[in-house]
N, C-alpha and C positions, 0 to 999 in steps of 0.2 A: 515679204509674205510669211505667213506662218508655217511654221514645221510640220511637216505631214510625218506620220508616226514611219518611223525607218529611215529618215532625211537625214543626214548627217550635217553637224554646223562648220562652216568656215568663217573666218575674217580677215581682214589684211594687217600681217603681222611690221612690214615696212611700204615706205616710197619715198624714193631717191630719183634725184634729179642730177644727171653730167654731162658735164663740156665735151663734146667729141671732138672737136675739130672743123676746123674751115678748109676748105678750098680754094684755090683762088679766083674761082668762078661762082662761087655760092656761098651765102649766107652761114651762118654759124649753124653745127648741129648740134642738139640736142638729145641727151636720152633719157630715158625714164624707167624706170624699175618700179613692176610690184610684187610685192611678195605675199603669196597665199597659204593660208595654214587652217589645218582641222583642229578639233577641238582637242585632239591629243597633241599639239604641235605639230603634225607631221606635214611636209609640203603636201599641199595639192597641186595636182598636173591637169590638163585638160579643163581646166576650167575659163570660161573667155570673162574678163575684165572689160570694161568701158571705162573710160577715163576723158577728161574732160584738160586740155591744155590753155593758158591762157600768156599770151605771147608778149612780147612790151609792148608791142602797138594794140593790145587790146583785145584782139584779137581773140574767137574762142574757136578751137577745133577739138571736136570730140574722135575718137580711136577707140578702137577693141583692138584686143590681144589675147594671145592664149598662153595660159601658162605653161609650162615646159619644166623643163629640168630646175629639178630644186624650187617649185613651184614659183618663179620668174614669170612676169608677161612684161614685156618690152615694148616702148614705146621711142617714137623719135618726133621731132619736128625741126626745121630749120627755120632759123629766124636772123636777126641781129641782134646787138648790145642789147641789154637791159633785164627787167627781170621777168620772171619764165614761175607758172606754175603749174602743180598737175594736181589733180583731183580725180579719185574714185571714185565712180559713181553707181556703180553697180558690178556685182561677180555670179555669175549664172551659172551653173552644171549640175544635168539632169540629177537627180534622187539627194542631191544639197540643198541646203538653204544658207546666204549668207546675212550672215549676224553681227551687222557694221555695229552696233552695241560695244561687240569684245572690241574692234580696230584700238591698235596701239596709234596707227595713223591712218589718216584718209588722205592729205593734201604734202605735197612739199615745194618749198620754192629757193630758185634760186638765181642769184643776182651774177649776170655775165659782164664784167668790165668791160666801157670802148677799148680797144686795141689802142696801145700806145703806136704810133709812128716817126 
């Protein structure tokens, strides 16, 4: 959307994706980082992320999240081996506009080895 006069711009400065951990009742987990910044650099907080996950088997599950400290929003999915991505798909808070133009990134992915046995 376009900037209404007094809107401030954000983008997504990173997105990372980490191994957390299995159980040994459940699937592998997954986490996801985004990071949000204003046009001065500085985090945003309170702002909800949508982010769009896409699993080995295919798989696509979309998630919000809200930024938080050090403008973070966290995401998780569990799945198995294989490779895992995330993608932004939109960053909302009221009197901002985001301005995926500036993103240093939108998507990141990463490849989890089958477990040796």
């Amino acid at each position: 959307p376009a900037a209404a006069e007094g809107d401030v711009g954000m983008w997504v400065s990173q997105v990372k994706i980490a191994y957390n951990g299995r159980s040994s009742h459940s699937a592998d987990r997954m986490v996801g980082q985004v990071h949000v910044r204003d046009t001065d650099l500085a985090f945003v907080t309170e702002a909800t992320v949508t982010a769009v996950w896409t699993t080995p088997k295919g798989a696509t599950i979309t998630q919000t999240a809200v930024t938080a400290f050090q403008g973070i929003a966290w995401f998780e999915v569990w799945a198995g081996a294989g490779t895992y991505t995330l993608c932004v798909t939109a960053v909302e808070k009221d009197g901002w506009v985001y301005q995926r133009e500036l993103n240093t990134e939108s998507c990141a992915t990463f490849m989890m080895p089958v477990p040796m046995r």
